[in-house]
N, C-alpha and C positions, 0 to 999 in steps of 0.2 A: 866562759861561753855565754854570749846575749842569748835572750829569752826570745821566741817568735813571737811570744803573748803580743798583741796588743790591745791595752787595756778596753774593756768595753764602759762606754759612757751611760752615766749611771743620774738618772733624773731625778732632780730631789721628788717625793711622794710614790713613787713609781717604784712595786714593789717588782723584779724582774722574772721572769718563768723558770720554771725548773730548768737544768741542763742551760740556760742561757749565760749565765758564769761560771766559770773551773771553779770546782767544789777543793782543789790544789793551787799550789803555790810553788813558785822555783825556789828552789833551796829547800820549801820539805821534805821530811821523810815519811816515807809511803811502804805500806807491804802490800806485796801481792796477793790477791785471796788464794787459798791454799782449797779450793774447789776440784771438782773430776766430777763435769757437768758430761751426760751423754751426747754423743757424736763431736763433730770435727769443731774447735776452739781455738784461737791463734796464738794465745799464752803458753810458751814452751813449759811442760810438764816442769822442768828442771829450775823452773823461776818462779812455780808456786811456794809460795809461805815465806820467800824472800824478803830482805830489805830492802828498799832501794831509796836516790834521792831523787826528784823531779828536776830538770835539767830545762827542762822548754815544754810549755806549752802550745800546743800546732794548733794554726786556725787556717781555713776556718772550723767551725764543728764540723764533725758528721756524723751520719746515723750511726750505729751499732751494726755494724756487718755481719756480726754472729749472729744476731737477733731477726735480722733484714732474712737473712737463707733462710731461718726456719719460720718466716712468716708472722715474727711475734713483736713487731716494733714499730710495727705505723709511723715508719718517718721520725719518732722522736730523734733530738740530735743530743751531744753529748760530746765532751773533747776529748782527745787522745793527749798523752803527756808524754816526750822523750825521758825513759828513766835511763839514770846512771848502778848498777848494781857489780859493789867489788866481786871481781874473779877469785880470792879468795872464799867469799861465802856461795859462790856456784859451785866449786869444785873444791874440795877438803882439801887435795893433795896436789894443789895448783904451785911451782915452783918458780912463776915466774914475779914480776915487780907486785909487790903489794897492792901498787898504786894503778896498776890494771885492773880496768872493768870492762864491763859488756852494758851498751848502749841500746834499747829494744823503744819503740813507741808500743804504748797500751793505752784501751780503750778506759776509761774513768770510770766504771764497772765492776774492772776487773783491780781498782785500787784500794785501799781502807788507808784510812790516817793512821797515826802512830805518834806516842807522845815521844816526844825526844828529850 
């Protein structure tokens, strides 16, 4: 699968603003934060503390829409990553191809690295 990323141009001395480059990469591996932040979150309960790989990064940025509802985000922007996460580690007793997963966009927030 190609990547949506496209590369942001990077000026020699020109140190870039937070959230203005994916802090991820296609092809790494990412877990989910394993969080139960109060009120409504878009990260399916069942895909916290997960593994997943980063599949495409989406542009362009945009804000933190969790953050935007409860008033706490002043427009900062931030990317969202297509993750890939096998259906085996969603469901223990998943009987179908191994090689099935479930496909979710998440906000770069809600990601942590992970050494591989």
């Amino acid at each position: 699968m190609k990547s949506a990323h496209k590369p942001t141009k990077r000026i020699s001395g020109v140190v870039p603003a937070f959230g203005e480059l994916p802090i991820f990469a296609v092809g790494q591996h990412v877990k989910v934060s394993d969080r139960a932040p109060v009120g409504h979150y878009r990260v399916p309960t069942y895909l916290r503390g997960k593994t997943a790989v980063v599949e495409a990064i989406m542009e362009p940025k945009a804000v933190n829409n969790e953050e935007e509802a409860f008033g706490r985000n002043a427009g900062a922007v931030r990317h969202y990553y297509r993750i890939g996460v096998p259906m085996t580690s969603i469901w223990r007793d998943y009987a179908g191809s191994p090689d099935d997963g479930l496909r979710i966009e998440v906000f770069e927030a809600w990601l942590e690295g992970v050494a591989e």
